[in-house]
N, C-alpha and C positions, 0 to 999 in steps of 0.2 A: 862762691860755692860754700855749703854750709859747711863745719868740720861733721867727720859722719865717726860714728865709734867702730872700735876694731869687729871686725866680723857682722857688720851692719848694715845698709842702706839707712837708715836712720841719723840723723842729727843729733848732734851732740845736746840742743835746746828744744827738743823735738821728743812730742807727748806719741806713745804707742799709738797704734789704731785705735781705735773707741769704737762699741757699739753699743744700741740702746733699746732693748724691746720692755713696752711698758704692757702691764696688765698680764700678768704672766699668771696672777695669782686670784682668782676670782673670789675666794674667800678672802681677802685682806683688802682694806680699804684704797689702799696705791700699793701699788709693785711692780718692780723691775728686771731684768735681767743686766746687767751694767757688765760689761766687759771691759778692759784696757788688754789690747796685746794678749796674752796667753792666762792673763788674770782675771775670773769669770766671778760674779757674785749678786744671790739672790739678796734683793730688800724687798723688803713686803712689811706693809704698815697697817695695825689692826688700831681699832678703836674701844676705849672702853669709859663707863662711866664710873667705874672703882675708881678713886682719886685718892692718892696716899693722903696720910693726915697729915704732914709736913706742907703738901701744897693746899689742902682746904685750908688751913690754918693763916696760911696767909692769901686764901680767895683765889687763887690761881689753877690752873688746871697744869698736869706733869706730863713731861715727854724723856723717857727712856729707850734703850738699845742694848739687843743680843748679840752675840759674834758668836761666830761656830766655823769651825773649819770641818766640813765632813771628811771621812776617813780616807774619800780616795783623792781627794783634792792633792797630796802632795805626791810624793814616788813612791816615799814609802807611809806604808797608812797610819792614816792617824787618828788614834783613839779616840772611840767615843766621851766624851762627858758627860756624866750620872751628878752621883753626890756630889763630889767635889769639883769643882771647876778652876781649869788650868790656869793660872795664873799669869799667863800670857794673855788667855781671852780675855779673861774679867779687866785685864788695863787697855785693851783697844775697844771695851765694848764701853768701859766709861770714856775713853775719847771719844768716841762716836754719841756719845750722848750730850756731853759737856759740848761738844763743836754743833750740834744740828740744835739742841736750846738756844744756842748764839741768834740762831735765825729765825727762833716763834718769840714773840708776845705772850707769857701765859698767862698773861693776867687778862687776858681777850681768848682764852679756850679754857673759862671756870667752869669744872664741873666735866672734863673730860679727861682721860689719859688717853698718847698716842705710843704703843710701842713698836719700834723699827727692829725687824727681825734682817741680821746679816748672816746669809749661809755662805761661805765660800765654796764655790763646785771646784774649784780649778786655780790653782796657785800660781802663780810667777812673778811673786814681787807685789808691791805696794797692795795689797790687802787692807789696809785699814786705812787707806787713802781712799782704794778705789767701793770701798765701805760708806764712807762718808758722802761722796759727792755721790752713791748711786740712793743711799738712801734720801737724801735733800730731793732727792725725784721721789721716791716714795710718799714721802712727809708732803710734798707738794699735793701730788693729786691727791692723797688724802685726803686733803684740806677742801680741794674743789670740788670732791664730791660732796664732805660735810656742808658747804655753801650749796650746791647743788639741794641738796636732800632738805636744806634749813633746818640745820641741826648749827650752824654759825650764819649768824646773820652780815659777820664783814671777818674778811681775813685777818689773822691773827700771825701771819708769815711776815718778817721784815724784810726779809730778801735772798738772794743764793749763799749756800753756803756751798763750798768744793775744798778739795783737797790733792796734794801731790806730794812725792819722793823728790829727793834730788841729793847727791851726794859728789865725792871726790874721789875716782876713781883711777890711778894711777896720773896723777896729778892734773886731773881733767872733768871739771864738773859736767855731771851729766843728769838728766832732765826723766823722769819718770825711769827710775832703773828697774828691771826685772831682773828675776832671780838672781842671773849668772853674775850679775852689774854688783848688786847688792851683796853679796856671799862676800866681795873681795875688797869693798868699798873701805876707803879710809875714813871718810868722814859720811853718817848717811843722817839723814835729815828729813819730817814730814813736818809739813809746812800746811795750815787750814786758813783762809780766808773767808771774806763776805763778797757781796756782788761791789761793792767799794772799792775792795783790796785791800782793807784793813784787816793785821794779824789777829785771829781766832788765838789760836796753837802754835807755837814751834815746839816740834819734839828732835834733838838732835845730840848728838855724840859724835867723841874722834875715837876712832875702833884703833889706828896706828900713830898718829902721829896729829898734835894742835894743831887749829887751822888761825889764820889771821879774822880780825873782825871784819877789815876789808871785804874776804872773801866770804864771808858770811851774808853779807849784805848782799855781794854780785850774787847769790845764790838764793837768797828771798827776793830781788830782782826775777831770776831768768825764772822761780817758780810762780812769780806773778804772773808773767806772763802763761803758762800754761795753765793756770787755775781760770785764765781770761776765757782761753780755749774751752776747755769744759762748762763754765757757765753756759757759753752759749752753744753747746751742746744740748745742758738743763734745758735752756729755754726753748729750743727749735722742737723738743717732745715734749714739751709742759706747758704751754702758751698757747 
């Protein structure tokens, strides 16, 4: 029997429910709705031929990413962003961009930029997890309609990218943590792979107390495994 967490049905190695509604967005060229558990988040992927001069320069085409939490998405609201932008977003929306370039070619989409719009509806926990692997769906059909349309004559995608939480939580790792998981977590951890399982990212910190490298290791293990699970998630709406 699996271990299950306090106040759960749930497994201690054990990814939230997941849900996937593609096309949400008729004006963006892929879009999704990506849920994990109580964590809701729009990606919608526009296309343009504006190419920054850093990638002409080196004949490549660029692929960037927005984050936004809208205001009701938490308990208590959270402010819009204008001029300045929070400095929480601006660091998960360069994750989310640095991890989903892991998995285009841009030197096979010259002459186009793809930007990956992430709205969070609905918060509880990994956000910029469940950002990354809904936008890899986004960036995907994007792609297959640009092939579709022959606007790319062969795909310029290398393979899935996804992403997961996982953390140490009253001395017991546990596997995609939501909010309540996370608030109190000693060690929390977001972990990006490829359809490989080779490390993208790790983003991690001890909030209470070091952890051993042993245990680091068993913890890019069990989030291997759930990164395994969402790929093929990816793939069952993308294929």
């Amino acid at each position: 029997m699996k271990n299950l967490r306090k106040n759960s049905t749930r497994g201690t190695s054990s990814i939230r429910e997941t849900s996937v509604i593609i096309d949400i967005c008729r004006n963006s060229y892929g879009s999704v709705l990506f849920s994990m558990g109580d964590t809701k988040v729009i990606c919608a992927a526009s296309i343009d031929t504006d190419v920054p001069e850093h990638a002409k320069n080196k004949n490549t085409g660029w692929l960037t990413a927005e984050y936004t939490m809208l205001p009701y998405s938490t308990g208590k609201r959270t402010k819009r962003e204008f001029s300045k932008r929070d400095g929480r977003s601006v660091e998960i929306q360069r994750l989310i961009g640095r991890s989903l370039r892991a998995g285009i070619d841009l030197g096979r989409f010259q002459g186009y930029s793809m930007f990956i719009d992430c709205d969070v509806l609905q918060a509880d926990g990994g956000t910029r997890t469940a950002s990354i692997t809904g936008g890899y769906i986004a960036m995907k059909l994007a792609v297959d309609r640009m092939l579709r349309e022959g606007l790319l004559t062969e795909s310029p995608l290398k393979g899935n990218i996804a992403a997961i939480s996982i953390g140490i939580v009253d001395d017991e790792i546990l596997l995609d943590l939501d909010y309540s998981e996370d608030s109190r977590a000693d060690v929390d951890m977001n972990i990006v792979m490829n359809s490989n399982f080779e490390l993208i990212e790790i983003q991690g910190s001890s909030e209470q107390a070091p952890f051993t490298v042993d245990r680091m290791n068993r913890m890019v293990e069990i989030a291997g495994k759930g990164i395994e699970e969402l790929i093929n998630i990816q793939n069952s709406c993308c294929n």
